[in-house]
C-alpha positions in Angstrom: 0.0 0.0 0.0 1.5 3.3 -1.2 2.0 5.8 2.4 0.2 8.4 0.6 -2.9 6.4 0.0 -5.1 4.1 2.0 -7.5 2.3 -0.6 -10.5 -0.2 0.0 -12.6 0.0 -2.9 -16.3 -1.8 -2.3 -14.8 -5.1 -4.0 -12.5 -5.4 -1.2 -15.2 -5.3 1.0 -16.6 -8.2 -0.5 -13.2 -10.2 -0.3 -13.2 -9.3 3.0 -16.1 -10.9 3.2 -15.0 -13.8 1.1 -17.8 -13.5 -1.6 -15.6 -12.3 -4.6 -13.5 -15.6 -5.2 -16.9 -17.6 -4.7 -14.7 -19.7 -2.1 -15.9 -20.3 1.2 -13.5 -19.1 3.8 -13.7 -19.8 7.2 -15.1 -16.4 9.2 -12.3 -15.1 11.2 -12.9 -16.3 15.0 -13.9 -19.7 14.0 -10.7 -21.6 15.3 -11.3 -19.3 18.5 -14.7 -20.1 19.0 -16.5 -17.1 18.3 -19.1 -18.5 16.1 -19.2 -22.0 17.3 -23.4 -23.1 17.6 -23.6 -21.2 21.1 -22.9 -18.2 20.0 -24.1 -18.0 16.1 -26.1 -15.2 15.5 -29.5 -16.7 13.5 -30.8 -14.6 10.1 -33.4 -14.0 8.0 -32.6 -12.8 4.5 -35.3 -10.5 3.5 -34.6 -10.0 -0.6 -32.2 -12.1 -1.6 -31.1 -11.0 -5.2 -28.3 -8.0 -6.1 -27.7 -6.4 -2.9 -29.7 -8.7 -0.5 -27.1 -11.7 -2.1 -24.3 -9.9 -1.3 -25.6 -9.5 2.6 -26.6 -12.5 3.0 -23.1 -13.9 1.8 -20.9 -11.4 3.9 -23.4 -11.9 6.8 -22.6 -15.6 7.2 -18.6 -14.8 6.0 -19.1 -12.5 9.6 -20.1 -15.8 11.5 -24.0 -15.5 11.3 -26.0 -18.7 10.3 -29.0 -17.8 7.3 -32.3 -19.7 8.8 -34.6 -17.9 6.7 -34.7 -16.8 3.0 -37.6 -14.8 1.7 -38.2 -13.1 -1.9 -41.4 -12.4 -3.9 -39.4 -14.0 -6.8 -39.3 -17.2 -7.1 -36.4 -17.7 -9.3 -34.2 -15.4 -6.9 -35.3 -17.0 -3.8 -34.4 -20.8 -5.7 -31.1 -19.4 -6.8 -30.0 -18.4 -3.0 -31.6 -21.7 -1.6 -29.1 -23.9 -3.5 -26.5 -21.8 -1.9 -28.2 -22.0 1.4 -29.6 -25.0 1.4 -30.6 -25.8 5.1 -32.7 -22.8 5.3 -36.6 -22.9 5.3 -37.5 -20.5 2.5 -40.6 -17.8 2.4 -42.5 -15.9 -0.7 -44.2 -13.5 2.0 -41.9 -11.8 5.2 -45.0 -12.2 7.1 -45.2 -15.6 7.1 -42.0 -16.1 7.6 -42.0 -14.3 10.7 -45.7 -16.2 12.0 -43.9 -19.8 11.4 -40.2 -19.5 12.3 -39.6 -15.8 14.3 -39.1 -18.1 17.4 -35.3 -19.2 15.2 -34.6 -16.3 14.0 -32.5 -13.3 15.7 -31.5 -10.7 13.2 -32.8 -9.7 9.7 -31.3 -8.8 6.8 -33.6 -6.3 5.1 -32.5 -6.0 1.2 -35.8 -5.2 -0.8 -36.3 -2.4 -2.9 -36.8 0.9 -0.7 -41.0 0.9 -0.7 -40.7 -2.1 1.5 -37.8 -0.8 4.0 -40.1 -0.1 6.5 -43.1 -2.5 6.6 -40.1 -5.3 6.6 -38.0 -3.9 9.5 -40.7 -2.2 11.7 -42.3 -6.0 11.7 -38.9 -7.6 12.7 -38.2 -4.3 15.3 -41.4 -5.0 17.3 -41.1 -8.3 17.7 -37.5 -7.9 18.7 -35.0 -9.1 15.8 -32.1 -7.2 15.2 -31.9 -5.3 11.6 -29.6 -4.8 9.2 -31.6 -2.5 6.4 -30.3 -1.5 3.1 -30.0 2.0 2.2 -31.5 4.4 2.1 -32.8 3.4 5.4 -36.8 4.7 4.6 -38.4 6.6 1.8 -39.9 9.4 4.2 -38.8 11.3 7.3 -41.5 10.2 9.4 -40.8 6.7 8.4 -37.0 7.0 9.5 -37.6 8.8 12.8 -40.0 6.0 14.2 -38.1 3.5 13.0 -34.9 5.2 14.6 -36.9 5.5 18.1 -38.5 2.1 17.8 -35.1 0.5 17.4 -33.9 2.9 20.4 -36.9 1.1 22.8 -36.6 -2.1 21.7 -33.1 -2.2 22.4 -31.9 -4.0 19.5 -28.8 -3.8 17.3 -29.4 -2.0 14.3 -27.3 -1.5 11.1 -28.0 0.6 7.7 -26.2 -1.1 4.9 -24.0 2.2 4.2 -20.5 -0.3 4.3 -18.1 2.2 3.9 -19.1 3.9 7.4 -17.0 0.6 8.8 -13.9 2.0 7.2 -11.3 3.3 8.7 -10.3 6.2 6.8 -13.0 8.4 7.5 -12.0 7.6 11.1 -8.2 8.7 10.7 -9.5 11.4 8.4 -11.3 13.2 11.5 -8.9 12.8 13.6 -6.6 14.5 11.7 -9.4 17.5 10.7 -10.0 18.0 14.7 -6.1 18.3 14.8 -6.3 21.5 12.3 -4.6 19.7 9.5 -7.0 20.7 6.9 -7.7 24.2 8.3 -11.3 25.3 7.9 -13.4 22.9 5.6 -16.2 25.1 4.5 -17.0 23.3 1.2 -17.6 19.9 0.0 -17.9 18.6 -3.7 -19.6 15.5 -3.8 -21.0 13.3 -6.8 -22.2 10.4 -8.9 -21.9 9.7 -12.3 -23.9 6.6 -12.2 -27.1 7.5 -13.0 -29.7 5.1 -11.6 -32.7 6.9 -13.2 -32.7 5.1 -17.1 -32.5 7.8 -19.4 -35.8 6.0 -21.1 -37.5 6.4 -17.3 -36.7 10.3 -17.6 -39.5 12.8 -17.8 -42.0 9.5 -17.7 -45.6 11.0 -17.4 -47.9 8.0 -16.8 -47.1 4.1 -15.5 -46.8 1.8 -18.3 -48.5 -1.5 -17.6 -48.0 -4.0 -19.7 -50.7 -7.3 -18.8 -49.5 -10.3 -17.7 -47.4 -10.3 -14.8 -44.4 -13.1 -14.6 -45.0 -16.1 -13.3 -42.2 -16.2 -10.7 -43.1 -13.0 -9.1 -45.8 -11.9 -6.9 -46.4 -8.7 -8.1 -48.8 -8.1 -5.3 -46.7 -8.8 -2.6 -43.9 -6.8 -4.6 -45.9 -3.5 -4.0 -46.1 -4.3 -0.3 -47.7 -0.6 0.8 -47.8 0.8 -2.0 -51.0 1.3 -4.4 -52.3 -1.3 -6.3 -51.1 -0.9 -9.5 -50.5 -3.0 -12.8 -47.3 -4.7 -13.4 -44.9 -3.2 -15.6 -41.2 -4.6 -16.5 -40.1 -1.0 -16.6 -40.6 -0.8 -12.5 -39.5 -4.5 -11.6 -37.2 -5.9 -11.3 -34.6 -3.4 -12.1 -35.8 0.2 -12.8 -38.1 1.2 -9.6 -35.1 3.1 -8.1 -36.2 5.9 -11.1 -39.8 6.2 -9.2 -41.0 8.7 -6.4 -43.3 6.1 -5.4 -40.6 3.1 -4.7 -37.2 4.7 -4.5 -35.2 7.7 -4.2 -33.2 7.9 -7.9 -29.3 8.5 -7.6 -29.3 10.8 -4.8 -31.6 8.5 -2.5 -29.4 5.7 -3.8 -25.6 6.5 -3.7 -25.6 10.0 -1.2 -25.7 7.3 1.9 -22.2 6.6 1.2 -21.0 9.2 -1.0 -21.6 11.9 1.9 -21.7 9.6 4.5 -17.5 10.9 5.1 -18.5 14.5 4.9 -21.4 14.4 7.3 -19.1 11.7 9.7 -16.0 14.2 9.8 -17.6 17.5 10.0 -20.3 16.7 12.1 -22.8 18.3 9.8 -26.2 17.5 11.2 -29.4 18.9 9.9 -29.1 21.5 7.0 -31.0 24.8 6.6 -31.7 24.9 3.1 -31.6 22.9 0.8 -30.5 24.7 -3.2 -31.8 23.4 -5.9 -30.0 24.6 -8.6 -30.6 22.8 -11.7 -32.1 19.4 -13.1 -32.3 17.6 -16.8 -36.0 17.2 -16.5 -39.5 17.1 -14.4 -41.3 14.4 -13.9 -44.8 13.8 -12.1 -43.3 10.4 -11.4 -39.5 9.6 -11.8 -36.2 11.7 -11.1 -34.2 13.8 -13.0 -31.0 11.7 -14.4 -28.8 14.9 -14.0 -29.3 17.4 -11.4 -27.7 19.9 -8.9 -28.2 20.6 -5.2 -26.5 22.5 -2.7 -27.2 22.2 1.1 -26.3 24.3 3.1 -25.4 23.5 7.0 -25.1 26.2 9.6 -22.2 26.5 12.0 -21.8 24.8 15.7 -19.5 24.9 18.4 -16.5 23.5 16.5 -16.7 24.8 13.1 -18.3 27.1 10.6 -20.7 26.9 8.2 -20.5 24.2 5.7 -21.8 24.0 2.0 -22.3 20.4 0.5 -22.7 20.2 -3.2 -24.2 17.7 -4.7 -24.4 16.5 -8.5 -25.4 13.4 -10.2 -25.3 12.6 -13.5 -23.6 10.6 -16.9 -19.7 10.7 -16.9 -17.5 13.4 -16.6 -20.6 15.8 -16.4 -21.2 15.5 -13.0 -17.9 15.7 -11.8 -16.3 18.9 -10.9 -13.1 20.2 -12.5 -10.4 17.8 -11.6 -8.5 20.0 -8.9 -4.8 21.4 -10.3 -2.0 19.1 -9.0 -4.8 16.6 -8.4 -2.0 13.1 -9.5 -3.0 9.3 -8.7 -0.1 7.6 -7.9 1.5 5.7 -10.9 0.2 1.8 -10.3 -2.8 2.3 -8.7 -5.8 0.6 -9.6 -7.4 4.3 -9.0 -5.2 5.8 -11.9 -5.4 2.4 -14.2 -9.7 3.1 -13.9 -9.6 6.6 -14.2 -7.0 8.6 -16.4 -9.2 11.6 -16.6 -8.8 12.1 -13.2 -11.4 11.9 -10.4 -13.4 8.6 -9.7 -17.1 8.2 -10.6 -18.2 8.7 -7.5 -16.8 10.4 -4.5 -16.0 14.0 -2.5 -13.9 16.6 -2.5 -13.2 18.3 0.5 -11.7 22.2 -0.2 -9.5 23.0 2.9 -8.4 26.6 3.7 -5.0 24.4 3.7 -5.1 22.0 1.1 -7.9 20.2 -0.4 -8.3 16.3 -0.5 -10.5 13.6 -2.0 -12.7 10.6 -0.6 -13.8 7.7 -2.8 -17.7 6.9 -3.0 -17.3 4.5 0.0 -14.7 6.3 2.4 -12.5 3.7 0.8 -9.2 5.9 -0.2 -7.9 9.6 0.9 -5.7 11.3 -1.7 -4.3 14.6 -0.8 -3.7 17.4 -3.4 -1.0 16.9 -4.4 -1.0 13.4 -3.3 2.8 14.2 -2.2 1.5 16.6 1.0 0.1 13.3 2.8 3.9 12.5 4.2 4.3 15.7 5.1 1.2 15.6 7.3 1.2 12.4 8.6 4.6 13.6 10.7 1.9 15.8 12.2 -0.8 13.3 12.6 -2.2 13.1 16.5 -2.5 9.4 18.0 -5.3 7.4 17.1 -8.9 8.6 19.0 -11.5 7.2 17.3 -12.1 3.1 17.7 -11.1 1.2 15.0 -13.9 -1.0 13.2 -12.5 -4.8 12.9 -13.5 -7.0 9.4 -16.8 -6.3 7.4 -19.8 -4.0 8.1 -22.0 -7.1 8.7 -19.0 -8.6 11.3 -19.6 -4.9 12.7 -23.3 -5.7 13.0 -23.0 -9.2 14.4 -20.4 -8.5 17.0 -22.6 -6.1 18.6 -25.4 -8.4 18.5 -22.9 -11.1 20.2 -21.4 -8.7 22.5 -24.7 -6.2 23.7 -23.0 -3.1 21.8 -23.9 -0.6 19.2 -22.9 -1.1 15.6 -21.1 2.0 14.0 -24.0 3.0 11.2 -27.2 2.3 14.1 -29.9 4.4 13.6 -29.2 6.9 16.0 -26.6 7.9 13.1 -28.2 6.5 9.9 -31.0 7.8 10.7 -30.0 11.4 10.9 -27.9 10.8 7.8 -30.7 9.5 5.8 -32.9 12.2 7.0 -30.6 15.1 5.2 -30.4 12.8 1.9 -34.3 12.8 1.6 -34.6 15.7 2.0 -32.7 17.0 -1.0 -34.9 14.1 -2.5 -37.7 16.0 -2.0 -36.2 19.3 -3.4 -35.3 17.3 -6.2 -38.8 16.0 -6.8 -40.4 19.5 -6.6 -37.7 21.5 -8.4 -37.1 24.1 -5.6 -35.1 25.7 -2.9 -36.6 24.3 1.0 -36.2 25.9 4.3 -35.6 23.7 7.1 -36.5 23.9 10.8 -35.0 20.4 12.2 -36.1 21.0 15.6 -40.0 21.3 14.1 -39.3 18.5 11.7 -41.0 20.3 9.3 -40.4 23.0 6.1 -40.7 26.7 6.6 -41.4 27.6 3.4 -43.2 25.3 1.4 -46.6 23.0 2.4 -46.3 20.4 -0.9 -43.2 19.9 0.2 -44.0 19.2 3.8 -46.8 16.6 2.5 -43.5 14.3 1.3 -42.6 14.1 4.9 -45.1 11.3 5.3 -45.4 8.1 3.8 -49.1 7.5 2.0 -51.8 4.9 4.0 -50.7 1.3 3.1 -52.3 -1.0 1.9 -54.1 -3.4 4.5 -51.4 -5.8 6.1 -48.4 -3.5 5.7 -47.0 -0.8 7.8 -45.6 2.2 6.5 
């Protein structure tokens, strides 16, 4: 590893978790008897396809044992029984709960965002410890009583923002609160990976198409939401472009792509959210290009901060590559990207120097990359704990040993809060005042409406 670089892209997360090769590797503890029968930590895989496999797998690479597999598709849910072979399988998280909750301890929550809350709420009250994808909820109100149910129920909780177990943000604090930096009153951040399709863009009406495949339950798909016919243009793939079942690119990728902005400058709640710009308007799917800038006030320890964020295709949501911005020679960072910054990531604009993040935490690059040495001679000790192995091992050792896991919902919660609500300026195509402590918009009622999740359907929660 070069001294002017610590790197840990998201496929080393999943070596970590031994997923990548496809081999199984022994979790590390098992010759020491940390996940011997007694103490193995029971789950229920809740979506088991895309980012709910790749839980599932790192959860039991962490020591856990998958009981219970559940998925409205019926081809998913036979593709992760054959890996998982000794666990009873579910079409329907209700179920699943009714005939084997009594064997089940912890739940991994991987279905598409609509479904967040009716899944994890259910598992909350009667007890089971969560780990929920992001972005945690679709609505505010959703996230705070999911955030204070956890709280009372006293279990562990976990949002699936992996790069908040990496230890860079962590030495990157440290060495902010140690005036290394200087004053950090802007932050660039951005995604080029557009998860609105550009044929989803500016969509005016749902497009249903008749019959519904045979190995989904389209019904049970919808959860909450209205009833509505299927479309192939909303499942399996595309429902992240929807209001109605995700939150586009920002609701998507801002969980970890400001997640070491908000960590290491202790942002908090915002008081305005900017919206600047946007490709299109849609009554029903987002923008794939658009601009925001938040705008968080000072507190004890710093100034104000302003967060900009942009999401696009390519280079055009990237800012201007910094001058003297260099990768070093043989990284895999500078092999990917030659035109300089990464797809995703931050820039954080020092009074002293400036520096970039990666989209996960997962490298810190000075500008130029050759001031690191000269400031880690200046680096103060270690202060904040070190996170040991995966985010899931994060999640199941504080199941196994009472604790709290380092993205719980006391901070995810908060986190996720500030990402919808530039979701919701995004939506309406308009600048929003913010009074955190009222929980509410000082400046625009439509806006204040999105705070809420719709009535659900009968049997769901949302």
């Amino acid at each position: 590893m070069n001294s002017h670089s610590i790197s840990n892209s998201r496929r080393n997360f999943l070596k970590t978790a031994g997923l990548a090769s496809g081999l199984l590797i022994l979790p590390t503890g098992f010759l020491r008897g940390e996940n011997a029968p007694s103490n193995r930590v029971n789950i229920a895989g809740v979506g088991v396809t895309g980012m709910g496999r790749d839980d599932i797998g790192s959860a039991q690479a962490a020591g856990g044992k998958i009981v219970a597999l559940c998925d409205v598709d019926s081809n998913f849910l036979a593709a992760a029984h054959r890996g998982n072979p000794n666990a009873k399988v579910f079409e329907d998280y209700r179920e699943m709960f009714d005939k084997v909750g009594k064997s089940i301890d912890a739940v991994l929550v991987s279905t598409p965002d609509h479904t967040h809350f009716t899944v994890a709420m259910t598992g909350i009250q009667l007890g089971k410890h969560v780990h929920v994808q992001k972005p945690l909820c679709r609505t505010v109100d959703q996230v705070r009583r999911l955030t204070k149910a956890a709280a009372e129920q006293k279990i562990v909780s976990q949002m699936g923002n992996q790069g908040h177990s990496s230890n860079h943000i962590r030495l990157v604090k440290e060495w902010y609160e140690a005036g290394l930096f200087g004053k950090i009153p802007e932050v660039l951040a951005w995604t080029a990976q557009p998860l609105t399709p550009s044929n989803r863009e500016g969509t005016t009406e749902y497009e249903p198409t008749g019959a519904t495949p045979k190995n989904l339950n389209w019904d049970l798909w919808l959860g909450p939401a209205k009833l509505r016919p299927y479309s192939p243009k909303i499942a399996p793939r595309q429902w992240r472009a929807y209001y109605e079942f995700g939150g586009g690119s920002l609701g998507d990728m801002a969980a970890h792509v400001i997640d070491p902005a908000y960590y290491i400058l202790d942002l908090g709640a915002p008081t305005r959210i900017e919206f600047v710009e946007a490709s299109s308007k849609s009554p029903l799917t987002y923008p794939m290009h658009c601009k925001l800038i938040y705008h968080f006030p000072a507190n004890a320890k710093r100034g104000p901060v302003k967060l900009v964020w942009t999401q696009g295709r390519g280079s055009s949501a990237k800012p201007p590559t910094p001058e003297g911005f260099n990768l070093p020679d043989g990284s895999g960072l500078a092999r990917r990207q030659k035109d300089g910054l990464t797809m995703s990531g931050s820039l954080f604009n020092g009074e002293k120097l400036t520096f970039n993040m990666g989209q996960y935490g997962d490298f810190f690059y000075t500008v130029p990359i050759e001031r690191y040495a000269e400031l880690k001679e200046k680096a103060p000790p270690p202060k904040y704990p070190r996170t040991k192995g995966s985010h899931h091992r994060n999640w199941i050792d504080a199941i196994r040993n009472g604790g709290k896991a380092v993205s719980d919902f006391s901070y995810a919660g908060p986190l996720t809060e500030v990402i919808l609500l530039g979701v919701i300026a995004q939506r309406l195509g308009r600048t929003l005042d913010w009074d955190a402590k009222a929980g509410k918009f000082t400046n625009d009622d439509e806006a204040n409406a999105l705070l809420v999740a719709a009535p659900p359907r009968e049997g769901f929660l949302a």
